[in-house]
VOPAGU-2260 file (C-alpha; in pm, 1 decimal, decimal comma):
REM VOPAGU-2260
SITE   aa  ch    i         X         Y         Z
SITE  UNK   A    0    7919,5    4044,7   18466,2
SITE  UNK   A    1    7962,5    4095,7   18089,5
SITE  UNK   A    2    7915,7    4459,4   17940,2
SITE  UNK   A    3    7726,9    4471,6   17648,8
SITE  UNK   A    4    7778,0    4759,7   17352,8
SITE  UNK   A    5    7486,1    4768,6   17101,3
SITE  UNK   A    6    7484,8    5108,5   16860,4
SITE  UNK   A    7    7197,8    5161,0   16649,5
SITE  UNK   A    8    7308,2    5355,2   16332,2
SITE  UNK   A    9    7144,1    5654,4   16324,6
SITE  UNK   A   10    7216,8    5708,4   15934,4
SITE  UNK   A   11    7033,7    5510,7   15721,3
SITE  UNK   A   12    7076,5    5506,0   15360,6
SITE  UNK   A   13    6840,2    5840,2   15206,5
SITE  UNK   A   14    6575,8    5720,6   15107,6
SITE  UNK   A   15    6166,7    5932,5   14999,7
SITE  UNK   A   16    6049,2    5845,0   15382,4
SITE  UNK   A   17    6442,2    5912,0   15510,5
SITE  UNK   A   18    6423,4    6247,6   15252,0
SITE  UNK   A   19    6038,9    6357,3   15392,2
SITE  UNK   A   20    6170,0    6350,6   15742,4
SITE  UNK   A   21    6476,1    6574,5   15709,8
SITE  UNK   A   22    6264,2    6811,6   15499,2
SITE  UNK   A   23    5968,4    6786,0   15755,2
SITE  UNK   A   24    6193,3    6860,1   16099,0
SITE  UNK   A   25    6342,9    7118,3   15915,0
SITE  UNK   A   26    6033,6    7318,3   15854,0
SITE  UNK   A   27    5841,6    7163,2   16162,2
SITE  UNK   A   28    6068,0    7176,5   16567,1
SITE  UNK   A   29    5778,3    7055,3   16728,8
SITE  UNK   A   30    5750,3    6774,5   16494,6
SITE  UNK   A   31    6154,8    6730,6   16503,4
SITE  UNK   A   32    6135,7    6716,6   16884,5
SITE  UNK   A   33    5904,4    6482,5   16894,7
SITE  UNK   A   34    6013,2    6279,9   16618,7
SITE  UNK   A   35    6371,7    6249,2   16791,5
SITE  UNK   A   36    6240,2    6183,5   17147,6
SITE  UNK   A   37    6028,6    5905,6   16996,2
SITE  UNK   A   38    6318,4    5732,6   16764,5
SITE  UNK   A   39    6534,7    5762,5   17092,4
SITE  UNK   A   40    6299,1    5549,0   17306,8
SITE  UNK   A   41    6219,4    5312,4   17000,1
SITE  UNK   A   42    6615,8    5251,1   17025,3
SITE  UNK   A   43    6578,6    5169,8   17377,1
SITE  UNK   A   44    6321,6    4927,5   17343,2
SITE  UNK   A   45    6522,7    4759,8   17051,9
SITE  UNK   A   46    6827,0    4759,2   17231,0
SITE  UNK   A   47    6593,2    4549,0   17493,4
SITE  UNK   A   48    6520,7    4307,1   17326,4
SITE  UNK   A   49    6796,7    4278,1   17104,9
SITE  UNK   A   50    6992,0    4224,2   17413,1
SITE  UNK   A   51    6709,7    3947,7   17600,9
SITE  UNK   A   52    6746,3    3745,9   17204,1
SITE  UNK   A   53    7153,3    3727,6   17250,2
SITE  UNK   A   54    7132,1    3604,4   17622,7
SITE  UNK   A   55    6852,4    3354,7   17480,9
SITE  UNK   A   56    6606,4    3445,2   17667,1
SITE  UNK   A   57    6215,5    3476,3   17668,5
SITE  UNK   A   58    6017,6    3769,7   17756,4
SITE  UNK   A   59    5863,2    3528,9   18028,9
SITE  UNK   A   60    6235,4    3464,6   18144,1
SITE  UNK   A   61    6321,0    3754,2   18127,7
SITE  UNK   A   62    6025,7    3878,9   18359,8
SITE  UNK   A   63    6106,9    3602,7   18605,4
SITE  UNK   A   64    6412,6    3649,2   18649,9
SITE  UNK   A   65    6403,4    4055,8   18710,5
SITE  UNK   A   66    6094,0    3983,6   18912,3
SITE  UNK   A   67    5811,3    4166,1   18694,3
SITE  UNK   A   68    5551,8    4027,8   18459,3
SITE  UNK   A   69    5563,9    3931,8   18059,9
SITE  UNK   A   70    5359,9    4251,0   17988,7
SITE  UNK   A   71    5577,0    4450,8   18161,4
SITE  UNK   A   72    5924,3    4330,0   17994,9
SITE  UNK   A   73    5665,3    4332,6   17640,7
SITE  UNK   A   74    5578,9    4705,2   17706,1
SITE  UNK   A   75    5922,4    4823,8   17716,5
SITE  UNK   A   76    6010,0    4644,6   17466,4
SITE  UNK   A   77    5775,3    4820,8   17270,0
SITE  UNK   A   78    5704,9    5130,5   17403,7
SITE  UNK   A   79    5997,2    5253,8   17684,0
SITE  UNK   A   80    5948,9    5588,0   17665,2
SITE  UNK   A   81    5868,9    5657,0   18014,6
SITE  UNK   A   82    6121,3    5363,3   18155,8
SITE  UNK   A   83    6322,7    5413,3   18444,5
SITE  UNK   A   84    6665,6    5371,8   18467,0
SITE  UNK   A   85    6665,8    5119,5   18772,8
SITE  UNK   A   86    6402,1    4908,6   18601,8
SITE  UNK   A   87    6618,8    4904,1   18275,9
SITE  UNK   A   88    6923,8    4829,2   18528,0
SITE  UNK   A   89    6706,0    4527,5   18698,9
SITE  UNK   A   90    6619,4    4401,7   18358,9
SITE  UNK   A   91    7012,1    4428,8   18261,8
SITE  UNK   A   92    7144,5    4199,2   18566,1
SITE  UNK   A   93    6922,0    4008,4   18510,7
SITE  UNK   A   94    7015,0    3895,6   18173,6
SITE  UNK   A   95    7362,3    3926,2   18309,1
SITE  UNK   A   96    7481,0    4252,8   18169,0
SITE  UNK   A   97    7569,7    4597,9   18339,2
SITE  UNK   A   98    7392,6    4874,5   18176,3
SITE  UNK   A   99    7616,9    5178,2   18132,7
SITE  UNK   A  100    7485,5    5525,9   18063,5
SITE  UNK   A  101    7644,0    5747,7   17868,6
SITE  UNK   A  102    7601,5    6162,5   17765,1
SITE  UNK   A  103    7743,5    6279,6   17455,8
């Protein structure tokens, strides 16, 4: 089984939305909470499929072969911010990858 690495920069170039933000979660920790916990699960769900469009598969593959349904493997894709971490480890083998977990 083949381990996959993806990193999502989280620097962008500054930018008015990039500059809004900072200035916003500054003056705003519910809003900068809530912000972060959302762009985390965003990265999960683009990590997802990023990772289903380099094995070459379909979302209906996909779903086949980790034994749960196109609107499931869809969802997560798009909004995984409730996912569990043996469904994302199902959906992992079954593209052929081991999902590894890290805390920094």
């Amino acid at each position: 089984m083949k381990h996959a690495k993806m990193t999502i920069p989280r620097h962008f170039p500054e930018d008015d939305v990039a500059r809004y933000i900072r200035a916003r979660k500054t003056r705003d920790r519910k809003f900068a909470r809530e912000f972060d916990e959302g762009f985390d699960a965003f990265i999960v769900g683009a990590m997802l499929a990023s990772a289903r469009q380099k094995a070459g598969m379909t979302q209906e593959e996909l779903a086949r072969r980790a034994h749960t349904t196109k609107s499931s493997v869809c969802r997560l894709e798009r909004r995984p911010s409730d996912i569990r971490l043996g469904t994302l480890n199902k959906l992992a083998r079954a593209m052929g990858l081991h999902l590894e977990v890290k805390l920094t």
